[in-house]
C-alpha positions in Angstrom: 216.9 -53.9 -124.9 221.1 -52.9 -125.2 221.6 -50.6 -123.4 218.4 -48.1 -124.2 217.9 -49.2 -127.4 215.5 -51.7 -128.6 216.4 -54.6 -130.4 214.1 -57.0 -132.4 215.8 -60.9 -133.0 213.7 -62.8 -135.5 215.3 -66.5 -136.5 214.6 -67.4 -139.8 216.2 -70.2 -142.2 217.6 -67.5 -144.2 220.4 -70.2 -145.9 223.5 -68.5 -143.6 222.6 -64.5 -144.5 221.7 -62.6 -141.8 220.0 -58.9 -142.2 220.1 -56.0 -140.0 217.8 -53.0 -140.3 218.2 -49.9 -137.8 215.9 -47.1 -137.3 216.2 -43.6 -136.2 213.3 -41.6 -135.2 212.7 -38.5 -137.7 209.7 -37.1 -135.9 211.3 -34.5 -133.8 213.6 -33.1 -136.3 213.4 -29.7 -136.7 212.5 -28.2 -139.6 215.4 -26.6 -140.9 217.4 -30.2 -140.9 214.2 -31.8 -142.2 215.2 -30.6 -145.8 218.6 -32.1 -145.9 217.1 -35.7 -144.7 216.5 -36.8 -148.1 219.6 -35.2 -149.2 221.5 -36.9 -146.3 219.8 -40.8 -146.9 221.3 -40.4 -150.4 224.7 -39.5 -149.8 225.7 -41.4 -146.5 226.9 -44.7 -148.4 228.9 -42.8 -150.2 230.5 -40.1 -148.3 233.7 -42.4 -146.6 234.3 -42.0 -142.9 237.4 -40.1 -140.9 239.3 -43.6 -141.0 239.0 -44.5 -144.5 238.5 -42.8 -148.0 234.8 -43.1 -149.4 236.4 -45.6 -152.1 238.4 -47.6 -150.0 235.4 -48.2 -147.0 233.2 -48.6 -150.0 234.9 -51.4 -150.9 235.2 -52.5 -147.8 231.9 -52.8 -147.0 230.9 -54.3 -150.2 233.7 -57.0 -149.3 231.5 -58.1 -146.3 228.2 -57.0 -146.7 225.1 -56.3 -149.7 225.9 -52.4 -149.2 223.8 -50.2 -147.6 220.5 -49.2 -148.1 219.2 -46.1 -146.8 215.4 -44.7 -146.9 212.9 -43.3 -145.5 210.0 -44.9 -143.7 206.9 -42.7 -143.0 203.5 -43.8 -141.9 200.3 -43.3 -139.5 199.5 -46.1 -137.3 196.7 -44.6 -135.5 193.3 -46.3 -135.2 191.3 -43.2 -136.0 191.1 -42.8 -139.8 189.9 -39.3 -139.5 193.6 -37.8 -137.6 194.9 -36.5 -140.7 198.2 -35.5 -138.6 199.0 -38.3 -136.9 202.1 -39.5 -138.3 205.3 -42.0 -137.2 208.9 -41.0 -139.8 211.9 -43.0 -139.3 215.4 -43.4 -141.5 215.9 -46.9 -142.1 219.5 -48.5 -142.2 219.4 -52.3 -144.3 222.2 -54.3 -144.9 222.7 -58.1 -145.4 226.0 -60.8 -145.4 226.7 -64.3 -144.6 227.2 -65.2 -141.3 230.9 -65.6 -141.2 230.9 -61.4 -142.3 229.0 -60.9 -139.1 231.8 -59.5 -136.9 233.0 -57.7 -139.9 230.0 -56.3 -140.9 229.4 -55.0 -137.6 232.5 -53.1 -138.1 231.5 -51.3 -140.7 228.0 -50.8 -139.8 229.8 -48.8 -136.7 232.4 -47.0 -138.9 230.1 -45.3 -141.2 227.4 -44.1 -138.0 229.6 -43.2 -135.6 232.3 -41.4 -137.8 231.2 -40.6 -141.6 233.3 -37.8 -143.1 231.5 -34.6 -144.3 234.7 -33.4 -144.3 235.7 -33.7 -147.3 233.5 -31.0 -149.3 235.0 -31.8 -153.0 233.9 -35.3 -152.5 230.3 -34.2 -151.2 230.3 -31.4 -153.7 230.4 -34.0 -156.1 228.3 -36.3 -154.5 225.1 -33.6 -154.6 226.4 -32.9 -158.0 226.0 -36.3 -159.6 222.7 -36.7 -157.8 221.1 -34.0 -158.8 222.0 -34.5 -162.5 220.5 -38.3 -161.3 217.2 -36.8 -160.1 216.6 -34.0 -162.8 217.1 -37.0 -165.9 214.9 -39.2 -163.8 212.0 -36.8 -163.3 210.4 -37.7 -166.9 210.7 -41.3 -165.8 209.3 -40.4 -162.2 206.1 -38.8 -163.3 203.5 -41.3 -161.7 205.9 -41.5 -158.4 205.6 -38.2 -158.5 201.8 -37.7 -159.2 201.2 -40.4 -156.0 203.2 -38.9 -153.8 201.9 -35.4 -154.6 198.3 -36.3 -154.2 198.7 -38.2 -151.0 200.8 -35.5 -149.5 197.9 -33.6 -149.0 196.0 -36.6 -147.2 197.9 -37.1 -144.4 200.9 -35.8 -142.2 203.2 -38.4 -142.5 202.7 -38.3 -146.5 203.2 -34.7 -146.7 206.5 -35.1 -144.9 209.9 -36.2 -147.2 207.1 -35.8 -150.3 209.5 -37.5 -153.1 208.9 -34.6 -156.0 209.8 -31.8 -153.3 213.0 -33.6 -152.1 214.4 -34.1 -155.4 213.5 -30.6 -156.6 215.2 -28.9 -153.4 218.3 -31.5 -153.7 218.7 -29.9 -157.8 218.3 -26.5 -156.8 221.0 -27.2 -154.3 223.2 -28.2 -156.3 222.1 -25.4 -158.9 223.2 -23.2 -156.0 226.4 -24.9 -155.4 227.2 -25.0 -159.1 226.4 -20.9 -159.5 229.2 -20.0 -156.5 233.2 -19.9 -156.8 232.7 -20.7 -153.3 230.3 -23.6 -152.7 231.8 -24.5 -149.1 229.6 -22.1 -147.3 226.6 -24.1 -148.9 228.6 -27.8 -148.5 228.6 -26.5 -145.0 225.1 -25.6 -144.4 223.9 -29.6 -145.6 226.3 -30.6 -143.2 
């Protein structure tokens, strides 16, 4: 343990690149924040923080580090197959670098969870924006994703929740929303 968080050290001959993965519990969320996770896991690589531009700490952290990875991680780890609502969700932070980048990767690793900047609602405008147009030409492409995650979502709780064909679809209309307003602040401002 630092502090009251728990830490995991696992030594592995991994050629002088070391990996770091942080979770964050999801299970208590509320629901009205709950929509915007998938939304959020997308966009925080890319969103800058209060110290430096998106493009200028993106190139900063790609300097050091692999980039970050961002997803989702939901699943039951109950011993009684028949408690369909049992279920365990957690956002999962991934990075990797050589071991000289440590102290600098660290750095960054700080810098984007303890200040990113949602601030800046033309660059998260465009950030949904881009996305969406992502996820609505990828949903031909996605169909058997799609199909899987569909069918399990009504198996368990922890597949139902963050099921990958609703995310996308509320993350397009979104941004078919922010695209219909002169004013798409009020709706930047809601995600946020």
């Amino acid at each position: 343990m630092i502090g009251r968080v728990k830490v995991h050290f696992y030594d592995q001959p991994t050629n002088g690149i070391s990996y770091v993965r942080l979770k964050a519990n999801l299970k208590n969320l509320p629901a009205h924040l709950r929509l915007f996770v998938p939304m959020f896991s997308e966009l925080l690589s890319d969103v800058g923080t209060k110290n430096y531009r998106y493009d200028v700490f993106n190139n900063k952290m790609l300097n050091c580090t692999n980039g970050l990875d961002i997803s989702i991680d939901r699943f039951s780890d109950t011993p009684d197959h028949e408690d369909l609502l049992d279920r365990k969700e957690q956002m999962l932070i991934s990075t990797g670098f050589l071991d000289r980048n440590i102290d600098k990767a660290f750095e960054c690793l700080q810098e984007i969870l303890a200040t990113p900047n949602f601030d800046d609602a033309s660059n998260i405008s465009d950030l949904i924006k881009m996305e969406s147009i992502n996820k609505a030409n990828s949903i031909g492409p996605n169909g058997l994703r799609y199909a899987r995650s569909y069918s399990s979502s009504g198996l368990k709780a922890f597949a139902r929740s963050f099921e990958g064909f609703r995310s996308d679809i509320f993350f397009c209309q979104y941004a078919a929303n922010m695209l219909k307003t002169s004013q798409p602040l009020p709706l930047i401002n809601d995600a946020i």
